[in-house]
Every structure is written in C-alpha cells, then in structure tokens.
N, C-alpha and C positions, 0 to 999 in steps of 0.2 A: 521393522516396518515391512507390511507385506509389499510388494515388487508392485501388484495389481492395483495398489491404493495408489501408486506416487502419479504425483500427475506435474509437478516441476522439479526438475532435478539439474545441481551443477556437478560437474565433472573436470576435477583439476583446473577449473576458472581461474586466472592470473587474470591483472590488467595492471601494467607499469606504467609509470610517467617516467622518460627519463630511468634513470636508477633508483628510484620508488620503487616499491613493490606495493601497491594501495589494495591490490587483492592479490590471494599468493596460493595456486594451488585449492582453490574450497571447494570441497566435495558437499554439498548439502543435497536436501530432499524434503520435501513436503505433499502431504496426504491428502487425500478430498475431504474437502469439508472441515480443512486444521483451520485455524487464525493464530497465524506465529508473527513472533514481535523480532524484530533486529534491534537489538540496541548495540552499543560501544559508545568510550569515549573517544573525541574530535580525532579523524583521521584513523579510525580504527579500521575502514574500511567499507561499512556498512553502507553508504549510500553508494560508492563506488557500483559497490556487489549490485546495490538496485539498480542500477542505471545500466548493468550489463543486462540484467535479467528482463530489461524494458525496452532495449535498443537505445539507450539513449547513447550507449559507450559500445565500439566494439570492442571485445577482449582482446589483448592479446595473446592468449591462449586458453585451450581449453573448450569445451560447449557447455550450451545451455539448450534443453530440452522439456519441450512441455506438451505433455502428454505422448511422451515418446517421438514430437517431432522435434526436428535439431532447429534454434531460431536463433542458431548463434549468430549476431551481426546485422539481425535483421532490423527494420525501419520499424518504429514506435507501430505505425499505422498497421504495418503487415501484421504484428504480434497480437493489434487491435481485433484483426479480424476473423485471430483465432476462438473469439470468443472472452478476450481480457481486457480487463478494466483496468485504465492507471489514471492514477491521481501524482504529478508530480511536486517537488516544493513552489515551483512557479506557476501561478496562477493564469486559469486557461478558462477564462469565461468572454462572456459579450456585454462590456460593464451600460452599452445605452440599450438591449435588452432586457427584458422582464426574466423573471424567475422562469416562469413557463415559458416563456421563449428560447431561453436557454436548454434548458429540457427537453424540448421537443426537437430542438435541433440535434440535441445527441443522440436520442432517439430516433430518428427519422434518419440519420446515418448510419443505422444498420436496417432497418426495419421499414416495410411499408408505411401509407402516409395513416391509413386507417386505426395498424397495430399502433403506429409510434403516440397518437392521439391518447389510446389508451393506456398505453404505458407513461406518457407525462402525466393521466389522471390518476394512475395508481402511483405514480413514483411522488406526486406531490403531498399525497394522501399520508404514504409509506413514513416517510422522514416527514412529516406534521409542515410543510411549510406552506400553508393554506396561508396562512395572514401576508406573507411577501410575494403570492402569487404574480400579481400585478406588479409591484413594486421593480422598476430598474435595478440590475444587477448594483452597480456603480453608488446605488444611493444607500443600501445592505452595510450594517455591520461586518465587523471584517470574520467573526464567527457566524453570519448568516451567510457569507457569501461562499466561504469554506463550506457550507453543509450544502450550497447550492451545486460547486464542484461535486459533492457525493452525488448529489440529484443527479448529477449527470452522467456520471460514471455510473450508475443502478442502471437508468432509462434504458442503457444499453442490453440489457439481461445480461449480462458477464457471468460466468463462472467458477470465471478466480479474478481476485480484484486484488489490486498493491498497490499499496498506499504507501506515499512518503511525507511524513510528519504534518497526519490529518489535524493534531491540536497544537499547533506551533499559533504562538503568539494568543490561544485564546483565553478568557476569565474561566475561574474554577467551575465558573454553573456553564455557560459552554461546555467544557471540557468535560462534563459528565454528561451533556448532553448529547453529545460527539463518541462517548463509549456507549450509550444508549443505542447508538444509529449504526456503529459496527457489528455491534451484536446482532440486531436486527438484518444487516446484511449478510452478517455469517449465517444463517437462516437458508441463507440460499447460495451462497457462497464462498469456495476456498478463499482467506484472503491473505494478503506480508503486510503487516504493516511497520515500517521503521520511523522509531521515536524517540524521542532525547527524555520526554517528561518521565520520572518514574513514578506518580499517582496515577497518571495514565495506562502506563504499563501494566498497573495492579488490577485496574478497572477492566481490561481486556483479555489478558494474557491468560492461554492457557501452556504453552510451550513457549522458550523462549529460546533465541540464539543469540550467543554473546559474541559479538568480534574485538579483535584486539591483534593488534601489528598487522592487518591483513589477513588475518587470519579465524577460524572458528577457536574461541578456546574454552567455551562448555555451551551444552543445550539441557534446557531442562527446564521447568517450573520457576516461576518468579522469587517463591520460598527457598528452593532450593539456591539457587544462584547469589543470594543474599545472605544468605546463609553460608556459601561457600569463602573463605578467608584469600583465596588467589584474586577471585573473580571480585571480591569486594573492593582489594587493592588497590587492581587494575580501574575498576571503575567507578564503584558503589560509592566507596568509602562512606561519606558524612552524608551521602541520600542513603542508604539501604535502611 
C-alpha cells in the first residue's frame, strides 16, 4: 500500500477491559476510496476497534490517525469535523421529525442554510427516499429508518464514512437495497463498514479484515478468507 493513499491508519491500538485484551496491538490501514468490511466472531474485537477509530472508546494504547492527524481519544463530534461520517449500532435520528427534516438537520450541521437545502434535495434524490420524504421518522420501517440514518450521514459530504452494522435486523430485499446504497456511497467515499451478515458482506466487499482474539488474523478478499481453512474455523464454518 502506497504511504500517500492511507488516509486512516492504527498503530499498535490496544483497548482492555480489566484483563480483556478486546483489541491488542492492531496495526491496520486503509486507502482513499477502499470500502473494507470488519467482520469476526462475537467478541473478536471488531466493534471495540470501531469505537476507538470513532471516539466512542478511548484506547488504551496506541493512535489512531486520519489522514496523518492523530485523533486518538478524541470526541465522536471532533472526529465529525474532520470531514467523517459515522453511523453507529444505536439509532440517532428525530423519530417526530420527517425524513427531510432529519436531513437537513445533519446537513445544516456542517454546512450553510442555502448549501444544506441543496444537499437534503440531492441526498433524498441520491438514496431514492422521495416516497418517506414527508413521512415522520418514528412512523418508517425499521429498514427505512436505517437508510434514513445513511441520509444523514451523506448530507454531510463526508469523505470517509463507518459504518457499524448498516443491515442489522433487516429483510433480504432491504438488505440488498442497503448494499445498493453503500456502493452508491463508495462513489464518493472511503468507507469501514462492520457486519455480522455474510450475504452481505458478498454484496459489498472488496477487501476484507477478519478479527479474532483482538486481534487482525487475515485480510484479503471475501473468496479468499472463505476459502482460507483457519479463517473458516475461527469464524466461517457452516456460513462460508
């Protein structure tokens, strides 16, 4: 990986509980314009690692650097400001708000009132949610309300966008509607997104990074990883 592509990078990242070790030492790196997938099974680390890379956890040890600045520790919001998009598993909308109301408030949080206007009409355009335009967040399917979250994290113009498990809980035609919309995002966007589904992960993925004890313990393509008989062990088994 050329040096000049990385634009998030960890370095020796640990974060313990106690005598846990939930992340241990992870050197990783990601490129402009990649869309890598985190998987592992339960407790392998993988959210942990997100949550540091998000502010939501500080480590305790190690940095994280994005785009060559160090934002180890820093507040979800500050990391916001860098230009990043997060989605996390807990739901962050205005459920007696409308679609576009929701939108144009995350939009308008970075951006003037004029730009943000125009970015809620392309952002609703973008991801097709013209028919819930109107509609209160609150009264949305729970996969319309999920794509409404994406609405919001786009509005922003981000750069690099992380996502933590965008199809958690939705039906199979969601869920491919949802890898329809990351694609469309990656379009304009670096993004991580960490995910338990693995038809999901087929739908998406072009690198993958697998955790397991806290640790990274292969990267590589979806084929290959499934392919691989450690990696299957560990996680795959009767999904691969």
């Amino acid at each position: 990986m050329n040096r000049a592509e990385i634009v998030l990078e960890t370095r020796n990242l640990s974060m313990h509980f106690g005598g846990v070790r939930a992340v241990d030492r992870v050197d990783f790196s990601l490129s402009e314009n990649e869309l890598r997938c985190l998987i592992g099974p339960n407790g392998a680390g993988k959210s942990t690692f997100f949550k540091c890379l998000t502010g939501q956890l500080r480590p305790t040890a190690g940095d994280v650097l994005i785009r060559d600045v160090d934002v180890t520790g820093r507040e979800p919001h500050e990391i916001g400001a860098l230009g990043v998009g997060i989605k996390t598993q807990v739901p962050n909308v205005f459920e007696g708000l409308t679609t576009e109301e929701n939108i144009w408030i995350s939009a308008r949080r970075w951006h003037r009132s004029s730009r943000a206007r125009t970015l809620t009409t392309e952002t609703i355009e973008r991801l097709q949610l013209g028919d819930v335009r109107s509609e209160p967040v609150g009264r949305l399917a729970h996969g319309q309300r999920q794509w409404v979250e994406l609405g919001m994290v786009v509005a922003a113009e981000p750069w690099l966008v992380l996502l933590d498990e965008p199809a958690a809980g939705m039906t199979h035609e969601e869920t491919v509607r949802t890898a329809e919309l990351i694609r469309e995002i990656n379009r304009t966007a670096t993004l991580i997104v960490v995910e338990h589904d693995m038809q999901f992960i087929r739908m998406i993925s072009r690198r993958v990074t697998l955790f397991h004890e806290g640790g990274i313990l292969m990267e590589d393509t979806m084929e290959a990883i499934s392919a691989d008989a450690r990696a299957r062990q560990v996680y795959l088994g009767h999904r691969a």
